[in-house]
VEXDREN-2710 file (C-alpha; in Angstrom, 1 decimal):
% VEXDREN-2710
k/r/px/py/pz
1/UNK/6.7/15.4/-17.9
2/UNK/8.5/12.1/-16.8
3/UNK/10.0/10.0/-19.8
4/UNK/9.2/6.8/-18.0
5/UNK/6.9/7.1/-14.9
6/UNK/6.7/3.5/-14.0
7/UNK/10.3/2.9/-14.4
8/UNK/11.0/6.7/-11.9
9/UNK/8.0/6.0/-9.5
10/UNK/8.9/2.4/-8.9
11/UNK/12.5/3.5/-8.2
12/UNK/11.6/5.7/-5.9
13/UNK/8.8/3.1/-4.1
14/UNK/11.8/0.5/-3.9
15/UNK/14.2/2.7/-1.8
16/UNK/11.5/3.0/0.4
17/UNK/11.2/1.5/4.0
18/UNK/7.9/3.1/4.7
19/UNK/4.3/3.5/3.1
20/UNK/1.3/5.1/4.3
21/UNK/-1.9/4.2/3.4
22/UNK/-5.0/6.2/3.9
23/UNK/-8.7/4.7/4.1
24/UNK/-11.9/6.0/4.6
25/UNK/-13.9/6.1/8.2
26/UNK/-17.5/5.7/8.8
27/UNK/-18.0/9.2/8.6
28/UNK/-16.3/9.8/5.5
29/UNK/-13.3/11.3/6.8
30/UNK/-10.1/9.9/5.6
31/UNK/-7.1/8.0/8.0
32/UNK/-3.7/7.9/7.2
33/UNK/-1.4/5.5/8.9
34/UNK/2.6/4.4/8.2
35/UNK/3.2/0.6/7.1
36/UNK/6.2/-1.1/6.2
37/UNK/6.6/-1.1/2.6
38/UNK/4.9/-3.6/0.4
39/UNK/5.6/-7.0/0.4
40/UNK/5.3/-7.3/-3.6
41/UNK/4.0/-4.4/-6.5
42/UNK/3.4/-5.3/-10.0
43/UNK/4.5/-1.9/-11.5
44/UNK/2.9/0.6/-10.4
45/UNK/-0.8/-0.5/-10.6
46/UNK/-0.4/-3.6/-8.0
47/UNK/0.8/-3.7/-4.0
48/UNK/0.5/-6.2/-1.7
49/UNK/1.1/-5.6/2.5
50/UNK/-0.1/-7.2/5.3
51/UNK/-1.7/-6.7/8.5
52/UNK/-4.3/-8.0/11.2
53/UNK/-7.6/-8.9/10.4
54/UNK/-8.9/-7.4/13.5
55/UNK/-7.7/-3.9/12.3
56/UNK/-9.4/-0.7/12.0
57/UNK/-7.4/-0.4/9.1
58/UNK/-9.0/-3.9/7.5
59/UNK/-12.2/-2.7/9.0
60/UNK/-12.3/-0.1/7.0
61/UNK/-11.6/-1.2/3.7
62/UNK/-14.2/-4.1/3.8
63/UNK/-16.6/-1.2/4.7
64/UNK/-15.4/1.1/2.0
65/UNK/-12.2/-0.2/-0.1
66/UNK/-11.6/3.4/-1.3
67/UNK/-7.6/4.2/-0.7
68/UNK/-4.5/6.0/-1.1
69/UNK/-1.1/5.0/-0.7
70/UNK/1.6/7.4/-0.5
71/UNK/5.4/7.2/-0.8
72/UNK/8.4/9.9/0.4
73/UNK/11.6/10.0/-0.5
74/UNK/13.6/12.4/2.1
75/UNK/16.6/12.7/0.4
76/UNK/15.3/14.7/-2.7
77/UNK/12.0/15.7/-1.2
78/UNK/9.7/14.1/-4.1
79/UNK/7.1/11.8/-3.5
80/UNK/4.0/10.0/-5.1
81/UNK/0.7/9.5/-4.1
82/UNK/-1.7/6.6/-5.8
83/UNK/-5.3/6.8/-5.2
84/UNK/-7.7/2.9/-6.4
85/UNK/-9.2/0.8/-4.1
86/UNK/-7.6/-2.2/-1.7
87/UNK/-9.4/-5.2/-1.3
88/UNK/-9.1/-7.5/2.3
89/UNK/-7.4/-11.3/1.6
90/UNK/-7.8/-14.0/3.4
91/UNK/-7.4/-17.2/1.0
92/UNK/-4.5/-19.8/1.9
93/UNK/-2.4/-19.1/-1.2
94/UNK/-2.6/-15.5/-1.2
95/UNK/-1.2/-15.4/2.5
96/UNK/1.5/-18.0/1.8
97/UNK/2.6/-15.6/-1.2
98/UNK/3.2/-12.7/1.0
99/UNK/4.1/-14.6/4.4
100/UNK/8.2/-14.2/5.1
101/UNK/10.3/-15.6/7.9
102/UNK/9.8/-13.9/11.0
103/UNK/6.3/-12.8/10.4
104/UNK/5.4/-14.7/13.3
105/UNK/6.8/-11.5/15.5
106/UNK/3.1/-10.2/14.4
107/UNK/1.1/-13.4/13.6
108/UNK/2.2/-15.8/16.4
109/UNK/-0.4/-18.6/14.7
110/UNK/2.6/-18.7/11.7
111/UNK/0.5/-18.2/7.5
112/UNK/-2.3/-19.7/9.1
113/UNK/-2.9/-17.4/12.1
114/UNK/-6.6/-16.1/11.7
115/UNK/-5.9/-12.5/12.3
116/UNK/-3.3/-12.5/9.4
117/UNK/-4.0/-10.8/6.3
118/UNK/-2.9/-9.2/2.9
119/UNK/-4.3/-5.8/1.5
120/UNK/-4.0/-5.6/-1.8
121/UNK/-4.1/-2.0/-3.5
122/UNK/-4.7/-1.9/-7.2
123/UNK/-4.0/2.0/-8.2
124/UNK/-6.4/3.9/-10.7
125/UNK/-4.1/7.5/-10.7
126/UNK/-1.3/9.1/-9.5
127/UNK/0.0/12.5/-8.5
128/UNK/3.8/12.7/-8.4
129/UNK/6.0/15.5/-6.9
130/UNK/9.4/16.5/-7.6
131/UNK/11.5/19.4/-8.8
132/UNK/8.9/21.9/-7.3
133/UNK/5.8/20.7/-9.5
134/UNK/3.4/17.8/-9.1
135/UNK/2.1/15.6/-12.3
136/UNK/-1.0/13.8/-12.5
137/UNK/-0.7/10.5/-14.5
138/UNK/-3.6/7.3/-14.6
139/UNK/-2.3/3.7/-14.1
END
């Protein structure tokens, strides 16, 4: 069992450079896709990312905000799945929270480009992996 599981799973989430994130389809059948990793996380209960509006992705989770994000860490093959909802943003402040320089390679509008938005995942559970044995914690 891990002594600290926020402290080991948000070490391994912060070496990071890619997430994926899996939602739900009209027919029930889940889709998995690789983002850049978050933009902020509260612990391990809270992430933020962004993408476009017009998405399948953001499509989705307006439809059904049921959603998985999982994490990989190559060098000592371990990883951690969390499984809670995501929920679509579009308010002013919450974009000008996330926004960085250079976003406008993907949002040429700048914060206030209409296809811009945040996800934000709030986890319920977790399944972590390493050492040859997986470990299912709550949030």
């Amino acid at each position: 069992m891990m002594r600290n599981p926020e402290q080991t799973i948000g070490n391994l989430i912060d070496k990071q450079s890619v997430a994926f994130i899996a939602s739900v389809d009209r027919d029930g059948f889940p889709n998995m896709k690789a983002m850049l990793s978050p933009r902020k996380r509260e612990g391990i209960r809270t992430f933020w990312f962004t993408t476009n509006l017009s998405s399948m992705r953001a499509t989705q989770y307006r439809e059904n905000p049921n959603a998985a994000i999982y994490f990989y860490d190559k060098r000592f093959f371990r990883g951690v799945q969390l499984i809670g909802a995501i929920e679509v943003l579009t308010d002013a402040a919450t974009k000008e929270a996330i926004w960085r320089d250079g976003d406008t390679t993907y949002y040429a509008g700048g914060v206030t480009d209409p296809d811009y938005c945040v996800l934000k995942f709030a986890a319920q559970k977790g399944r972590f992996y390493s050492n040859f044995k997986s470990e299912d914690f709550s949030v």
